[in-house]
C-alpha positions in Angstrom: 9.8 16.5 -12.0 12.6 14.1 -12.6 13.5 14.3 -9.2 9.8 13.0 -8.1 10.4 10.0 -10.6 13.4 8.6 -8.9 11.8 9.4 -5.4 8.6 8.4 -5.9 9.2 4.9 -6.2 11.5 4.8 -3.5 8.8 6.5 -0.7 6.2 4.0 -2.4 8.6 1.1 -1.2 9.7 2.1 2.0 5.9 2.6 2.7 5.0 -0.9 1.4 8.4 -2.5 3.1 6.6 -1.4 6.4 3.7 -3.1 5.9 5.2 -6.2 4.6 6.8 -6.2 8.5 3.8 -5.0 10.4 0.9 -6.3 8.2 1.0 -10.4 9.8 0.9 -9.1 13.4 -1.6 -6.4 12.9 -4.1 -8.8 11.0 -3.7 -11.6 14.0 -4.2 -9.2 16.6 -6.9 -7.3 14.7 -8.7 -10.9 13.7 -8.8 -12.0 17.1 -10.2 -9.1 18.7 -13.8 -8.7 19.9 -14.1 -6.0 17.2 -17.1 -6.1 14.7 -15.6 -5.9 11.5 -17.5 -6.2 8.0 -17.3 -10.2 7.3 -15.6 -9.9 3.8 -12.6 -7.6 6.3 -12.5 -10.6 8.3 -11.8 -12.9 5.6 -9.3 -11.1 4.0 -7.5 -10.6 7.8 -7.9 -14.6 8.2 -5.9 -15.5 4.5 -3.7 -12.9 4.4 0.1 -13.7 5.0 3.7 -12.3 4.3 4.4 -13.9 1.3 0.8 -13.0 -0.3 1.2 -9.8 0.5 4.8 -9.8 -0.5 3.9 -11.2 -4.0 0.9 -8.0 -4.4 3.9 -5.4 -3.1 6.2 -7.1 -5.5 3.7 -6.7 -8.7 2.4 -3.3 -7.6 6.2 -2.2 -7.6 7.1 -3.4 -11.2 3.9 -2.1 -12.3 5.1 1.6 -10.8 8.6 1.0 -12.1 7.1 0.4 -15.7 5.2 3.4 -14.7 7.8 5.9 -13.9 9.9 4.6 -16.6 7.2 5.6 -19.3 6.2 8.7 -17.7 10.1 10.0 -17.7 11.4 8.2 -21.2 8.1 10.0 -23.1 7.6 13.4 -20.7 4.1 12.2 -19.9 4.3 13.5 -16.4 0.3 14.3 -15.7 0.0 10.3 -16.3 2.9 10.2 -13.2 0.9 13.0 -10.9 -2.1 10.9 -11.5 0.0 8.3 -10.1 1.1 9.9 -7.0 -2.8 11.1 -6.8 -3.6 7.3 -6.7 -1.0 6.3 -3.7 -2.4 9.5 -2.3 -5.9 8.1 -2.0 -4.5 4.9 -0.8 -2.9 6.6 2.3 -6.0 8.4 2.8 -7.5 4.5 2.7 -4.8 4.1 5.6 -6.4 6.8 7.7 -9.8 6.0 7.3 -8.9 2.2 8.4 -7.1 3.9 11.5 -10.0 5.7 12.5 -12.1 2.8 11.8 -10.0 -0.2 13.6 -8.9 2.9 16.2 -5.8 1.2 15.9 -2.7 1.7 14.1 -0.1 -1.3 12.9 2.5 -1.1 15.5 
């Protein structure tokens, strides 16, 4: 389980360091398109930048760190799988928007 501490964090970031690239391009392109989306997707496509969502990966990531660092320092390790559970739903949340947008960030 210590091992999924240290790693955890860093597969969390790599995953949100790939967005932070893709995400201004994607929500342009997706924005413009003749797609119907809900109105409330729309809005969040047409205020969203890099340094917004930079700020939300940013606090997300100390949150996490503070996280893992409680989870480890006390043994509490079902609070850390529920955790991993919780970025587990949030990829699912990927794949649903995929199949949604039929469209992947590239």
């Amino acid at each position: 389980m210590n091992l999924i501490c240290i790693i955890f964090p860093i597969v969390f970031m790599m995953h949100e360091l790939e967005e932070i690239i893709w995400m201004p391009d994607f929500s342009k392109r997706i924005y413009s398109s003749k797609k119907q989306l809900p109105k409330i997707v729309k809005n969040t496509l047409k205020e969203s930048n890099s340094k917004k969502f930079s700020f939300i990966v940013m606090e997300e990531f100390l949150l996490l760190g503070l996280a893992t660092f409680f989870c480890y320092f006390y043994s509490q390790y079902n609070v850390y799988v529920g955790i991993i559970i919780g970025y587990g739903i949030h990829i699912i949340g990927h794949v649903i928007q995929t199949l949604f947008l039929k469209e992947i960030i590239q």
